[in-house]
C-alpha positions in Angstrom: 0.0 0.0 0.0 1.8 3.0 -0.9 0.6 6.4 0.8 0.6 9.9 -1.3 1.1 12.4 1.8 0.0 15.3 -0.4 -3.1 13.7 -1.0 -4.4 13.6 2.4 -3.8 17.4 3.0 -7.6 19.7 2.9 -7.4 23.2 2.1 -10.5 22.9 4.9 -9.4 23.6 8.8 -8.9 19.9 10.7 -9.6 17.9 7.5 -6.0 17.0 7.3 -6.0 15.0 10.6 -9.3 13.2 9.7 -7.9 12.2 6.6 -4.9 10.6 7.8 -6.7 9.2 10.9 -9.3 7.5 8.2 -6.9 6.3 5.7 -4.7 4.4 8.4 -7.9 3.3 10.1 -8.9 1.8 6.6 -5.1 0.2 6.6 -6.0 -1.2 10.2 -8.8 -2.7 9.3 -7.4 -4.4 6.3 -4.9 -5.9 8.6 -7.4 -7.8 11.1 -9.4 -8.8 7.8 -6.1 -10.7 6.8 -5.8 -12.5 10.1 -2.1 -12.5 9.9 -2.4 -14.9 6.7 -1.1 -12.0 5.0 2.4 -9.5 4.9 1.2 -5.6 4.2 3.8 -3.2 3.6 2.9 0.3 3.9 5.1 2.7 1.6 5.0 6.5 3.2 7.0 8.6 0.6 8.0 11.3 1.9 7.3 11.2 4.9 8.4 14.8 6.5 4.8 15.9 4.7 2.6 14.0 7.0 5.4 14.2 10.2 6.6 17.5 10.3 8.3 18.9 13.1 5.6 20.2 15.2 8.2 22.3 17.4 8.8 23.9 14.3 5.4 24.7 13.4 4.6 26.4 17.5 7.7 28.6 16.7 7.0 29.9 13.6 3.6 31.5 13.5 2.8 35.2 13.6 -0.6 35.7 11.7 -4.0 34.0 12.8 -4.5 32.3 9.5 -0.4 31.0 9.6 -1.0 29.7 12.7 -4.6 27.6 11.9 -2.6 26.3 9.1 0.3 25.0 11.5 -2.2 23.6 13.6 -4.1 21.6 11.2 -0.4 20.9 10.3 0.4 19.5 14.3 -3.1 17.8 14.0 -1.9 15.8 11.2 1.1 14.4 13.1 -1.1 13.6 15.7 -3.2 11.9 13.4 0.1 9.5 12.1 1.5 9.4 15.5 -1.7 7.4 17.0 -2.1 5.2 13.3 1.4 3.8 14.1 0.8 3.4 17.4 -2.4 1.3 16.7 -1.1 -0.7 14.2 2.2 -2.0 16.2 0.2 -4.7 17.7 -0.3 -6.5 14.6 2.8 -8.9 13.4 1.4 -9.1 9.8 2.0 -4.9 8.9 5.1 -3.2 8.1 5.4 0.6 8.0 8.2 1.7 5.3 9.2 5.5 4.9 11.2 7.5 3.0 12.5 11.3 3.6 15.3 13.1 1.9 15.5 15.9 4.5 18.2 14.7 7.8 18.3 16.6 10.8 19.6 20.6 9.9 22.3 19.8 12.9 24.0 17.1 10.8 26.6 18.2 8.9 28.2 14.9 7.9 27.7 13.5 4.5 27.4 10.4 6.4 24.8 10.7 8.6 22.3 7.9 9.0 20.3 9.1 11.5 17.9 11.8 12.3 17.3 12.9 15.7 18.7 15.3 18.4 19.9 18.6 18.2 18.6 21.1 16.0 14.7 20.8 15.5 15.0 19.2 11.3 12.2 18.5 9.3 11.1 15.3 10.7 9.3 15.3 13.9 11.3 13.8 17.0 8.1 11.9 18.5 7.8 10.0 15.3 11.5 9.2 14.7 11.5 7.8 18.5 8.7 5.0 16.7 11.0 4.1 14.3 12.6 0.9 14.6 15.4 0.9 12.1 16.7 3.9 10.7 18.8 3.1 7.2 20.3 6.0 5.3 20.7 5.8 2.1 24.1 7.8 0.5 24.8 8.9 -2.8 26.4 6.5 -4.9 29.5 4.3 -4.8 32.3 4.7 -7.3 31.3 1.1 -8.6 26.9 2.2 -9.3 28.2 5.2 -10.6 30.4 3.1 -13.2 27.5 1.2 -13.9 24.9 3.8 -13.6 26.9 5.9 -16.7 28.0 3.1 -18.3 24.3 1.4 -18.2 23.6 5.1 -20.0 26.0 5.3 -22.6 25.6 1.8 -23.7 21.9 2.9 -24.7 23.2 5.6 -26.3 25.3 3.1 -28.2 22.2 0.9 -28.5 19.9 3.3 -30.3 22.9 4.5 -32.7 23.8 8.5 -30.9 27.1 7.6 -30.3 29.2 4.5 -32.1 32.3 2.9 -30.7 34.3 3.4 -34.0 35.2 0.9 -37.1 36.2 -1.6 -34.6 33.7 -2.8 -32.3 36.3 -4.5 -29.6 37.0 -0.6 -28.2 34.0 -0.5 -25.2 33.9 0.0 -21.9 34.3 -3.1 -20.4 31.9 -3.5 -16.9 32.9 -2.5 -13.8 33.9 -6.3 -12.5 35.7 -6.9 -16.0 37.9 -3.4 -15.7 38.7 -4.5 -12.2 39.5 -8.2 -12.9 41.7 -6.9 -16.0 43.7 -4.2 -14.4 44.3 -6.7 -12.2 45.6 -8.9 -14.9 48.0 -6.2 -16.3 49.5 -5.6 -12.7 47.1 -1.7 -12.4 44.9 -2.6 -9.5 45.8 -1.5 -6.2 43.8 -1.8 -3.0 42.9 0.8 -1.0 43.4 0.5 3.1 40.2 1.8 4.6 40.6 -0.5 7.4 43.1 1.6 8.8 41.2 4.8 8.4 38.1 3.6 9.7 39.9 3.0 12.8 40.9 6.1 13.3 38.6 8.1 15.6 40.3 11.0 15.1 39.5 10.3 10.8 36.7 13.0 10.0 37.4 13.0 6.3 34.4 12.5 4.3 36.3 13.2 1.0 38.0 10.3 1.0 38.2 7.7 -1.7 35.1 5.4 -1.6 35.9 2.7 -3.6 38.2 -0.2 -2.4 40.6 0.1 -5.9 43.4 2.5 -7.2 44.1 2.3 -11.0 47.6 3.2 -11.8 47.5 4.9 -14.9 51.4 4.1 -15.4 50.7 0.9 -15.6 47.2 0.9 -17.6 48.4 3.4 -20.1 52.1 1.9 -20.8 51.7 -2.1 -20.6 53.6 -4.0 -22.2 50.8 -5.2 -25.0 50.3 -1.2 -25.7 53.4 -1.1 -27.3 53.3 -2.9 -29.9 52.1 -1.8 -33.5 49.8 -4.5 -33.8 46.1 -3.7 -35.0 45.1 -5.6 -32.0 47.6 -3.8 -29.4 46.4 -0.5 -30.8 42.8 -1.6 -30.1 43.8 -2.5 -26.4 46.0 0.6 -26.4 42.8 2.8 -27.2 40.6 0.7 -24.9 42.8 1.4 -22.3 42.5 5.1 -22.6 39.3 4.7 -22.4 38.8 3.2 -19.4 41.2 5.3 -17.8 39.3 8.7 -19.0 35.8 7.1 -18.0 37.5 6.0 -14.2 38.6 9.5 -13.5 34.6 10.5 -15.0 33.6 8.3 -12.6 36.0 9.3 -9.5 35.0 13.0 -10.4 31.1 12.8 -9.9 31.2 11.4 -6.5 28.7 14.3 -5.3 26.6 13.8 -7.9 22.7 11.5 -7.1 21.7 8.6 -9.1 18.8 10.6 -10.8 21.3 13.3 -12.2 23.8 10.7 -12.8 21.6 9.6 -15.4 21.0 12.1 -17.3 24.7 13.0 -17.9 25.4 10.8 -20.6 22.4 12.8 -22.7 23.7 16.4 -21.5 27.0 15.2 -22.8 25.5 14.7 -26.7 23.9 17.5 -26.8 26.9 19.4 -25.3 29.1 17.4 -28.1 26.5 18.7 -30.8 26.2 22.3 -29.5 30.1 22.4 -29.8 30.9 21.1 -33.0 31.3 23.2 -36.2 29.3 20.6 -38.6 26.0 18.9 -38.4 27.2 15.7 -36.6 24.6 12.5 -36.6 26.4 10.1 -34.4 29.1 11.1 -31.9 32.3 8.5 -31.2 32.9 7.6 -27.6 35.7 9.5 -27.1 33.9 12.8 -28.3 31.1 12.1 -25.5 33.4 10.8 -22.6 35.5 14.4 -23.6 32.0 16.0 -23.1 31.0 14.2 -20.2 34.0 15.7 -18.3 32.7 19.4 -18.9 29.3 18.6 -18.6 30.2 16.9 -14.5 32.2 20.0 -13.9 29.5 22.5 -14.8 26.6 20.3 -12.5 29.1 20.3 -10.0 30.1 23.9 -10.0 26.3 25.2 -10.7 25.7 23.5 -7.1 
């Protein structure tokens, strides 16, 4: 059962509270009709809609009709607040949530959970219900490989960008690039353990992937140096890889949803810059792109 919070919000004074009250008591009876036989997972998206900080909302008003407005608000939250509590006697209904908005006291890109200190978004009394509190980060060095790569092989697919005249220059997944810099002696691993031992370690910049590439190594192997058609082809491959890994190493701050529309940006940034009517861009054109387009999110933040 998934919940729209905006949904049960009335432009009327007290509706709000009904509402919720009366959707969740629709969800509790549903439950006892199942007579345990059945799992129900409520989804509330969102949640900071329907649990907003009430100590916010008593410190904040100054007109008589800002104030009815935070106290439909507060009723609201009483509303959830007593749903929840009635439905934590039944073993057969889980409560899932969702809220991009942490406590405004956390600072730390790391933060997981949301709670004391400054009064945030999410209201203290329904945190303090909350059983497990899982934060979600932004993503990995290895899903942002994937994420761009996932991207550009569509690209690929529906013919805006080609590889070239030989189809054995890609860009090899994220498992495959790591199993064959191993291979060529390029892989190192990184040492977190040490760091992560380190109370005194407050350095959320740090790499977070458990790999190094040595681009010595990568760009100069011994197979690159040969004239071969087929050591060219690993020669270019190699460059390759190495320009999307340090794509990849560079958009650390960037989501999953903007992640994915990078790739695209990066055509029509390739097409915006070139002199003549271009109808399908190489991979090197775009990855080149891609780099200007991650600096320009980045720095437009």
């Amino acid at each position: 059962i998934t919940l729209q919070s905006h949904s049960l919000f009335s432009k009327y004074f007290s509706e709000s509270g009904k509402l919720v009250g009366n959707v969740l008591n629709k969800i509790r009876d549903l439950v006892i009709d199942e007579q345990d036989q059945t799992l129900i997972c409520v989804l509330v998206d969102e949640v900071e809609s329907l649990a907003s900080c009430r100590e916010s909302n008593t410190s904040s008003g100054s007109s008589s009709s800002s104030g009815a407005v935070e106290s439909d608000a507060i009723r609201a939250v009483n509303a959830l607040l007593t749903g929840l509590d009635q439905l934590q006697q039944y073993p057969n209904v889980l409560v899932l949530t969702t809220t991009n908005l942490l406590n405004k006291g956390k600072k730390s890109k790391r933060a997981g959970a949301i709670g004391s200190g400054t009064p945030g978004a999410v209201d203290n009394a329904f945190i303090d219900r909350v059983d497990m509190k899982i934060h979600v980060g932004l993503p990995i060095l290895q899903a942002r490989y994937e994420i761009l790569r996932s991207c550009i092989e569509e690209l690929v697919r529906v013919g805006i960008v080609q590889y070239g005249d030989d189809h054995d220059v890609a860009i090899l997944s994220y498992s495959e690039f790591i199993q064959y810099a191993h291979s060529i002696g390029a892989l190192k691993r990184n040492h977190h353990d040490d760091q992560s031992n380190n109370p005194n370690n407050n350095d959320d910049d740090d790499c977070d992937c458990e790999y190094t590439i040595d681009p010595n190594v990568l760009l100069n192997s011994e197979e690159n140096r040969s004239n071969s058609n087929s050591n060219n082809n690993r020669k270019k491959q190699n460059e390759i890889l190495w320009s999307f890994w340090k794509i990849c190493q560079n958009s650390k701050d960037l989501s999953g949803r903007t992640l994915r529309k990078l790739p695209f940006q990066a055509c029509a940034f390739a097409s915006l810059s070139s002199t003549t009517a271009i109808s399908k861009h190489s991979l090197l054109s775009i990855l080149s792109s891609l780099h200007s387009v991650i600096k320009q999110e980045q720095e437009s933040r």
